[in-house]
C-alpha positions in Angstrom: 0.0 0.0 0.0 1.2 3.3 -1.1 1.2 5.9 1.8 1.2 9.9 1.8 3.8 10.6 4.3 5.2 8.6 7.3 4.7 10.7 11.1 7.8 9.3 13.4 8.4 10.0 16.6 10.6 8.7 19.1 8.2 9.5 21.8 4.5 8.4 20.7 1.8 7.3 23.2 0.4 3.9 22.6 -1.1 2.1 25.2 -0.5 4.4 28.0 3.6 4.4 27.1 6.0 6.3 25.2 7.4 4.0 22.5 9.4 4.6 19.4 7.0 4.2 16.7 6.2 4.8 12.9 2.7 6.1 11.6 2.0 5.4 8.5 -0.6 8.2 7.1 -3.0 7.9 4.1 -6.0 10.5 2.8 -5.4 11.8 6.8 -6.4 8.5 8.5 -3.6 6.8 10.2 -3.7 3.4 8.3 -0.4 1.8 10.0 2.0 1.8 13.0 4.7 -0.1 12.9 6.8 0.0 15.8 10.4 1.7 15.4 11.5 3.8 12.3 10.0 3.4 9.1 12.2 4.5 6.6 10.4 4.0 2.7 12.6 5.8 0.1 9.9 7.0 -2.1 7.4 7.9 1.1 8.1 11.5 2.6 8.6 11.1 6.6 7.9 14.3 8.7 9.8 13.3 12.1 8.5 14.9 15.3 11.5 15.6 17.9 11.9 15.7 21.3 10.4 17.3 23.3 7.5 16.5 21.3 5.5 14.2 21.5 2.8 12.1 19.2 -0.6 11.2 21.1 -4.1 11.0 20.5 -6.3 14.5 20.6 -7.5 15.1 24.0 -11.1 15.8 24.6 -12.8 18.8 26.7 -16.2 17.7 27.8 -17.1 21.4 29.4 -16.3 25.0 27.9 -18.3 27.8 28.0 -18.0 29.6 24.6 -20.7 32.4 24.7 -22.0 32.4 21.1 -24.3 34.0 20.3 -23.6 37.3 21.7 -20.9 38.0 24.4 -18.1 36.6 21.7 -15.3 39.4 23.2 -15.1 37.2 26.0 -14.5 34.0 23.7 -16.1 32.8 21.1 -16.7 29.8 18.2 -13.3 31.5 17.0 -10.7 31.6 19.9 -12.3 29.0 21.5 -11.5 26.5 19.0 -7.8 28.0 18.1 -7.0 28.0 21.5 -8.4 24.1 21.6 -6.3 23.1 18.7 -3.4 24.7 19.3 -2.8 23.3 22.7 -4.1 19.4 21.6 -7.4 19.4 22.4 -9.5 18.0 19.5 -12.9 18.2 20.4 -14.8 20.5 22.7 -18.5 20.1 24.1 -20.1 23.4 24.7 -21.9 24.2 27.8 -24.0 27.4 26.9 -23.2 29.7 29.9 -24.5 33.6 29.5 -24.8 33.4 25.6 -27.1 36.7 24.5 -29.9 35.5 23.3 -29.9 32.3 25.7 -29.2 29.2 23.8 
């Protein structure tokens, strides 16, 4: 199977431990991971150094985005670059003072 580019990291999470490991990417699905360094000539490989790390998104069951309405305190847009940008991957709103009510 032909793959789109090859993640490694020496530090990747799988099953609750930091292992070296290989993940081999395809249409943005992970479709492998084989353990150790992967190296395919004719696949590009995007390696992620320490201190980095490779691990699943996290989830954040309770924010309080305030859309509609009071967005200059945070809204559908920092809310969700904030999110991403420190490895959260999916948020579940909790409408809390949103103007009109939601």
């Amino acid at each position: 199977m032909s793959y789109d580019f090859i993640l490694y990291g020496s530090k990747v999470l799988i099953n609750q431990q930091f292992q070296e490991a290989s993940l081999c990417i395809k249409d943005g699905n992970i479709e492998k991971i084989v353990m150790g360094k992967l190296d395919i000539s004719d696949i590009p490989m995007e390696i992620v150094k320490e201190p980095y790390i490779i691990m699943a998104g996290l989830i954040d069951p309770h924010v309080h985005i305030n859309e509609p309405g009071r967005t200059e305190w945070e809204g559908f847009d920092t809310a969700t670059k904030a999110a991403a940008a420190s490895g959260i991957t999916t948020l579940v709103d909790m409408p809390l003072n949103s103007s009109p009510v939601t």
